[in-house]
MIKOLDREN-234280 format. One record per atom (N, C-alpha, C): y, x, z; residue in one letter. Coordinates in steps of 0.2 Angstrom, whole numbers, plus 5000, padded with zeros to 4 digits. Example, Ala and Ser with C-alpha at 12.3 -4.5 7.8 and 13.67 -1.06 7.14 Angstrom:
BEGIN
497250665039a/497850625039a/498450665039a/498950645035s/499550685036s/500050645039s/
This chain:
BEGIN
499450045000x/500050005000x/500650045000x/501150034996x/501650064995x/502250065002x/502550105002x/503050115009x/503350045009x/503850015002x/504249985001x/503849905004x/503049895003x/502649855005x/502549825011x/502749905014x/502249895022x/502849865027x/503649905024x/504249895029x/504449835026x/504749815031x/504849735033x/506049755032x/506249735027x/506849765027x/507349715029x/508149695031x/508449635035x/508449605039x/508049665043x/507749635053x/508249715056x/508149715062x/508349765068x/507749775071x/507849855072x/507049885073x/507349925080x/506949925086x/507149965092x/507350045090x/507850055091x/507850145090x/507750205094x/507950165101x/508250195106x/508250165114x/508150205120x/508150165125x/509150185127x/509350145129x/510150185128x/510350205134x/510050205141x/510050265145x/510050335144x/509450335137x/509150415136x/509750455131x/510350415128x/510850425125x/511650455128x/511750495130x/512450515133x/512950525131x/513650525131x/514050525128x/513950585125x/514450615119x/514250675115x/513350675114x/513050625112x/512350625112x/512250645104x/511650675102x/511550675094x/510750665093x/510150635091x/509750615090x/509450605081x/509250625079x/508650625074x/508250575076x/508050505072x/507650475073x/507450455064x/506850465063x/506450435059x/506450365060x/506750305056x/506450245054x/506450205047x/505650175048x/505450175041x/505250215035x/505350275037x/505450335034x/505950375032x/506550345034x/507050365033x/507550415037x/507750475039x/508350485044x/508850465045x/508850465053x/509450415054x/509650465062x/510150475060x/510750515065x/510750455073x/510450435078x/510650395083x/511350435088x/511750425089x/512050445091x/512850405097x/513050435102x/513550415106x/514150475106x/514850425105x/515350465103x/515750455109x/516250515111x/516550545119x/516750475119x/517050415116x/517250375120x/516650315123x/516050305121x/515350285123x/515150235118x/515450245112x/515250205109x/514650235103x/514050175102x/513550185099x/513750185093x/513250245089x/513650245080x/512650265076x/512550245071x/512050285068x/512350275060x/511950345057x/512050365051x/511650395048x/511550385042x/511050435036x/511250525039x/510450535041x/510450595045x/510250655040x/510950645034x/510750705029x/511750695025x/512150775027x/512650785025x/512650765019x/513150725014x/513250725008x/513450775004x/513550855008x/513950875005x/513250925003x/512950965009x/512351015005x/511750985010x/511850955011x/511150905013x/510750935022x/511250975024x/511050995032x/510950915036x/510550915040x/510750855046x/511050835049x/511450795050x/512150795055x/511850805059x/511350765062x/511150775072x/511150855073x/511250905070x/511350975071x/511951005073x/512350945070x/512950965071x/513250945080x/513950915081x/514250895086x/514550845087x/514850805093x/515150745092x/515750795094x/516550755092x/517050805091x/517450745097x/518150785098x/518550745105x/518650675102x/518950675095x/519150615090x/518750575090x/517950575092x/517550525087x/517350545080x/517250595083x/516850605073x/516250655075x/515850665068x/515150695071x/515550755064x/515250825069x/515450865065x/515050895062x/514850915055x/514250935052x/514251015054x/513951055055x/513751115057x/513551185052x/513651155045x/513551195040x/514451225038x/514851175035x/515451175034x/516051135037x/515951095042x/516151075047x/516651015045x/516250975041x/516450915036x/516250885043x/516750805045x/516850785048x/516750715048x/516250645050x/516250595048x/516650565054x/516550495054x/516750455058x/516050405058x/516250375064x/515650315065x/515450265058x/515950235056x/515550185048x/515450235044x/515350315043x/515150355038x/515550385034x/516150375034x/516950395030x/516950455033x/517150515029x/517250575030x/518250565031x/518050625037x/518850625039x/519250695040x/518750765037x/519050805036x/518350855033x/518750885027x/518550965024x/518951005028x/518651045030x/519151115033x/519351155029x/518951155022x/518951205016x/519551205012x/519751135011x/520151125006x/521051145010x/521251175005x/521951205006x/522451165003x/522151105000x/522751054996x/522851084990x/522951024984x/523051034980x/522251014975x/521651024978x/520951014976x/520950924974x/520450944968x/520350844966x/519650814970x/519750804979x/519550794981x/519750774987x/519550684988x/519850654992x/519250624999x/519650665005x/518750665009x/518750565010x/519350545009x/519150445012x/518950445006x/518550475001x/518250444995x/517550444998x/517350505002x/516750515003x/516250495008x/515650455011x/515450425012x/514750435015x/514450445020x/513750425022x/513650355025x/513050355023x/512650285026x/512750275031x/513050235035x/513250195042x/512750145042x/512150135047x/511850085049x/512250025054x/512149965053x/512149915059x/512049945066x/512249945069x/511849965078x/512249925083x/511849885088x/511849865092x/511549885099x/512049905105x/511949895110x/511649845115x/511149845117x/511049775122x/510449785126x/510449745132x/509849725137x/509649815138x/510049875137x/509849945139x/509449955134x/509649945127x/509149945121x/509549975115x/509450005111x/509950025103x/509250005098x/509649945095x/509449935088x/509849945081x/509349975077x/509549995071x/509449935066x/509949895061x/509749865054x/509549905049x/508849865046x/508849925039x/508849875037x/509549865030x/509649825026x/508949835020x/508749795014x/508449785011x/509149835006x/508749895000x/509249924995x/509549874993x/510249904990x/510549834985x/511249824990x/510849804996x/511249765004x/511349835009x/511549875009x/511649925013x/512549905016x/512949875011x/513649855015x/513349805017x/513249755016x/513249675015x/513149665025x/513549615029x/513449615034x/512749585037x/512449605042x/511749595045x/511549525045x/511049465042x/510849415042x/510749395048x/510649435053x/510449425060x/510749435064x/510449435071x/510749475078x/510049495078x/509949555085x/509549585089x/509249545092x/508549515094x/508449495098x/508549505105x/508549445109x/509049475115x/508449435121x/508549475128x/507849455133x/508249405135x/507749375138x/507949305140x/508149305147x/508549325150x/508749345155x/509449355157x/509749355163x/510549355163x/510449415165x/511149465161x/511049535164x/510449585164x/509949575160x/509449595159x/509549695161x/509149705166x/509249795165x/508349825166x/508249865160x/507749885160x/507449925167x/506749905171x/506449925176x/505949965176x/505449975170x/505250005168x/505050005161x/504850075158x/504850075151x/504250135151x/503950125145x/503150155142x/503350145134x/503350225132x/503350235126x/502650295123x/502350255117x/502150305114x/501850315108x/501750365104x/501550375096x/501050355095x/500850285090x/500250275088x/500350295082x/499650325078x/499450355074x/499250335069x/499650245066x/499350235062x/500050185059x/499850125053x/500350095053x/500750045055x/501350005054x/501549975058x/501249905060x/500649875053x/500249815055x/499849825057x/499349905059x/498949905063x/499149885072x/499749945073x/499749935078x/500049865080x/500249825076x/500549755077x/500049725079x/499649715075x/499049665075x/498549685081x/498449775082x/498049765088x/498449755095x/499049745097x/499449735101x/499349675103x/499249615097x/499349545097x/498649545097x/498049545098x/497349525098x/497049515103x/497149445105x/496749405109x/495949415109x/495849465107x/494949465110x/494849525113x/495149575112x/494949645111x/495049665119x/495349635124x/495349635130x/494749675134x/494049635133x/493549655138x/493349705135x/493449765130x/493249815128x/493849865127x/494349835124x/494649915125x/495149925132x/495149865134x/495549895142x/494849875148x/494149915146x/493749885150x/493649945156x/493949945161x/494249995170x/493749945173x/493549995178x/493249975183x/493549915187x/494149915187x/494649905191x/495049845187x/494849825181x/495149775178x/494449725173x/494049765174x/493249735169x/493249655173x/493049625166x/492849555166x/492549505161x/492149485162x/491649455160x/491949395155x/491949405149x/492249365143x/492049325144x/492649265142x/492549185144x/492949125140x/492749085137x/493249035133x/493949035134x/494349055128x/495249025132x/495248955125x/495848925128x/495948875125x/496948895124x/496948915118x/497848915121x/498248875114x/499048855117x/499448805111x/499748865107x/499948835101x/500348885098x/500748855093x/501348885095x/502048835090x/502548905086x/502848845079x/503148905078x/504048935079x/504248975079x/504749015082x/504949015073x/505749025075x/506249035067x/505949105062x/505749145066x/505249215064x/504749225064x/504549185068x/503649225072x/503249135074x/503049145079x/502649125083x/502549115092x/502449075095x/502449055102x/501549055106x/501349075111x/500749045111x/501049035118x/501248955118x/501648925122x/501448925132x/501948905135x/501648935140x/501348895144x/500848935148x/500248905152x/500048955157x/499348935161x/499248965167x/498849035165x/499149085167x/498749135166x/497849145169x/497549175167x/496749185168x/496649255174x/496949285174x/496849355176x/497049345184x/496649355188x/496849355196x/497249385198x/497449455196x/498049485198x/498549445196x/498549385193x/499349355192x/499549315197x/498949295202x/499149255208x/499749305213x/499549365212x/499949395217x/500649395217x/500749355212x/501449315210x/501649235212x/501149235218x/501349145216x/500749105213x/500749055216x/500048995214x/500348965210x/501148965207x/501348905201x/501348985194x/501349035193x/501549085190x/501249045183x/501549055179x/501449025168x/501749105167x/501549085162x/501649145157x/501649105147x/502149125144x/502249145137x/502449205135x/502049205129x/502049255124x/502249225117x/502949285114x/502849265106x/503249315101x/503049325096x/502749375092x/503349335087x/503849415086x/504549365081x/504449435076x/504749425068x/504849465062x/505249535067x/505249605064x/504749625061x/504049625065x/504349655074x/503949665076x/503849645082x/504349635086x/504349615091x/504249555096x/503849575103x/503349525106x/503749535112x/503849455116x/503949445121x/503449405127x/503249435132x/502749395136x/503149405144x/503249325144x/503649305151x/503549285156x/503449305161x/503049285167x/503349265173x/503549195172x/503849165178x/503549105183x/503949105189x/503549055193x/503949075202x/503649055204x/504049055212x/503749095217x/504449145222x/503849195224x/504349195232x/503949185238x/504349195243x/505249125242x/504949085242x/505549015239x/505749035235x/505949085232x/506449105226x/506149105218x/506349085214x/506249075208x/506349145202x/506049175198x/505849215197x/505549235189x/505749285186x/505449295177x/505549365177x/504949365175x/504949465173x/504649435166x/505049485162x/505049485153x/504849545153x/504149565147x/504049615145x/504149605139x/504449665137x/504649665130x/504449735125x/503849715119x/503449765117x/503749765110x/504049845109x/504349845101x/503849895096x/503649875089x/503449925084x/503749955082x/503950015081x/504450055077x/504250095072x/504250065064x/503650105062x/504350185058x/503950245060x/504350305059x/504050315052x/503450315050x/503450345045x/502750275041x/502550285036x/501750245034x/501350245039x/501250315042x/500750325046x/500750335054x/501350315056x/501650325062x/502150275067x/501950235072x/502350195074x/502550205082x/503150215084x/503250215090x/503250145095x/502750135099x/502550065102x/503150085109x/503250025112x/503750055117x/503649975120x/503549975127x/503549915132x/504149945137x/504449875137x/505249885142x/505149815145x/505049825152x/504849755157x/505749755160x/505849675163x/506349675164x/506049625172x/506349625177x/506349585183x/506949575189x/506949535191x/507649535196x/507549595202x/507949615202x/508149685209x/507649685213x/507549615218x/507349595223x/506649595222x/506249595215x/505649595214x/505249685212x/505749715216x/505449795215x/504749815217x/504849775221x/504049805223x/503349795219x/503449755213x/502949745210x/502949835203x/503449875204x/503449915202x/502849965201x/502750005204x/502050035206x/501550015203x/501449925201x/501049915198x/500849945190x/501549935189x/501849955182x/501550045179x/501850075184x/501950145185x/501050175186x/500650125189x/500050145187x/499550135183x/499650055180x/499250035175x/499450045168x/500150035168x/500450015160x/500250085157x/500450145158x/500250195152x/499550185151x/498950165156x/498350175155x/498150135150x/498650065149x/498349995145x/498750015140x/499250055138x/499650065131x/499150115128x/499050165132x/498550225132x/498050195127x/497550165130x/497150105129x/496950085120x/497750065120x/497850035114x/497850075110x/498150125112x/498450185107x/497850215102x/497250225109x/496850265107x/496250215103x/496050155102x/495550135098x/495950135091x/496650115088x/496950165085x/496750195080x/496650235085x/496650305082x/496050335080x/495550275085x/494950285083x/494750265077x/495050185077x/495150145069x/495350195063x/495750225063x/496150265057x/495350305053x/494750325058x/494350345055x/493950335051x/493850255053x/493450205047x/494150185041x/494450185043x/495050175039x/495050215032x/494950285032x/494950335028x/494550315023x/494150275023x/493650265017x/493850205015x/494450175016x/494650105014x/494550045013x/494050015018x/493449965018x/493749895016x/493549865015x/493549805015x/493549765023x/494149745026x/494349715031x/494049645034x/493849615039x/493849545038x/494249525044x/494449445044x/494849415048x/494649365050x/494349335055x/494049265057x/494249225060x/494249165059x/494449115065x/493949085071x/494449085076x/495149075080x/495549145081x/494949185083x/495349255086x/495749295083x/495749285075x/496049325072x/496649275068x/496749235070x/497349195066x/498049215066x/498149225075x/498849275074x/499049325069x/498249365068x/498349405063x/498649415057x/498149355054x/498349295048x/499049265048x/499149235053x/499849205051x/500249285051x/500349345054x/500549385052x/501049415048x/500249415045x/500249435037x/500649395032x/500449325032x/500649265031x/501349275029x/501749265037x/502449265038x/502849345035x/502549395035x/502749465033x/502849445024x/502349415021x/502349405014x/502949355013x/502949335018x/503649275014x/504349265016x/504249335021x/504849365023x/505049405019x/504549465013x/504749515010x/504849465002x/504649415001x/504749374996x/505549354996x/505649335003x/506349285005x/506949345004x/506649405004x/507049475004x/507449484997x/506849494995x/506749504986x/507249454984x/507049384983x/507349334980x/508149324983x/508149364987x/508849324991x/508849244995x/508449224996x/508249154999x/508249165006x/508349095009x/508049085014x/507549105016x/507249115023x/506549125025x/506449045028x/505949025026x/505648975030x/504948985034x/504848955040x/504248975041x/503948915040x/503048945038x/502848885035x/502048855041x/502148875047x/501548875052x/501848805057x/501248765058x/501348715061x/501048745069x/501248675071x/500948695081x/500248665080x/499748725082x/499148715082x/498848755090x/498248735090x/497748755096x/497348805094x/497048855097x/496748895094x/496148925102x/495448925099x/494848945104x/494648995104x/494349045107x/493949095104x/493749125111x/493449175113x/492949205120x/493349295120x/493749285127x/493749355127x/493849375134x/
């Protein structure tokens, strides 16, 4: 499948946790296979740009963030500004047919929010054209990340999609002493979202969710390109209560995706921290590595299958991916075309 196939263009992709970003910051980030400069300029504001000078192709993140807000390139010390406008040659003594406000690198869309940097990658063609969207934003007032799990899988960015979202794979690849359990029928709803899908909320199965409370539900839902929210709320010591996790794909290259889980919960619910801190890398971990396992049957190209119930999310996926990247293409709306249905399977 070709690159242009596999990337999902006219969405916002996570770039960045924006704590790890400081003023005078500079960053090289691959996305979708592109370079892209993430960076913070001395006054605190968030800027990204094509992470290649227009003049001899050095990488700005090389360079420096300057007192004025500009990134300076570090070969000849050409100057940009945040939307990509070149604001000085040092070289030129006047008099040269060479105007630097003619000159230009790529300025991405970027939004700060929820302690998150997102990047737009417009679809070619649309590189000015203003962002069809917003950022998805957590469902929370004030929202500040609590804890955060990043890591590199090895593979593409519908692998790691689809095995993130798969309701069966539970009792085998997250199978711990400490977490093993005997597969058993689930029964769950499932509605559709303006980009994705809801598998609407209900009473969780797993016995560690009690230690939240006997009313505790939980919702989960998977929006374009790639990100999943699963919400876990209920009443805890009289107080009322939502810790959001939030799992982004970041695909860097064809074969390479940055997965990242950022939980959010109120102050007062810190103590459920630790739990975090010792199980979540093991369960991302988890994920990562059957992956990577998979990548090796993958090399001989097989022939796939997809079944129902368990694999539907998968199927709608895909589904929705084709008729986003069509809605791209033709310039159209996106319609989603998935109704609310129920789905069973044993896991």
């Amino acid at each position: 499948m070709a690159d242009d196939d596999l990337f999902l263009r006219d969405l916002w992709y996570m770039a960045a946790q924006a704590a790890s970003l400081k003023r005078g910051a500079l960053r090289r980030e691959m996305l979708l296979g592109e370079p892209v400069l993430i960076g913070r300029m001395k006054d605190g504001a968030v800027f990204a740009l094509r992470d290649i000078c227009p003049h001899r192709g050095v990488p700005l993140s090389a360079g420096r963030v300057m007192a004025e807000n500009t990134v300076e390139c570090p070969y000849h010390g050409w100057r940009f500004r945040a939307d990509g406008g070149c604001s000085l040659i040092p070289s030129l003594v006047g008099g040269e047919p060479v105007d630097p406000a003619k000159i230009r690198v790529r300025a991405y869309p970027v939004r700060e929010q929820d302690g998150l940097i997102w990047v737009y990658m417009a679809a070619p063609g649309r590189e000015s054209a203003p962002p069809r969207s917003e950022p998805p934003k957590v469902p929370l007032e004030a929202p500040i990340p609590r804890w955060v799990e990043s890591q590199i899988f090895s593979c593409s960015i519908d692998h790691a999609v689809i095995g993130l979202m798969d309701p069966a794979h539970g009792p085998y690849v997250h199978s711990h002493w400490w977490w093993r359990r005997k597969p058993r029928e689930k029964v769950k709803n499932y509605a559709p979202l303006p980009n994705g899908f809801v598998m609407t909320r209900h009473k969780p199965t797993k016995p560690v969710y009690s230690l939240l409370g006997a009313d505790v539900t939980t919702e989960i839902t998977l929006e374009l390109p790639s990100t999943r929210f699963a919400t876990i709320a209920g009443t805890l010591l009289g107080r009322s209560f939502a810790v959001v996790g939030l799992t982004t794909c970041t695909p860097l290259d064809a074969q390479t995706t940055r997965v990242t889980q950022t939980f959010y919960w109120p102050a007062w619910l810190g103590f459920i921290r630790p739990f975090f801190t010792l199980m979540g890398p093991t369960f991302l971990g988890d994920d990562r590595k059957i992956v990577e396992l998979q990548r090796e049957g993958l090399k001989f190209d097989p022939r796939l299958m997809l079944i129902q119930d368990a694999d539907v999310p998968a199927i709608w996926y895909h589904r929705l991916k084709k008729i986003w990247a069509d809605s791209v293409a033709s310039d159209t709306p996106f319609v989603n075309p998935l109704k609310e249905t129920t789905l069973r399977w044993r896991s």
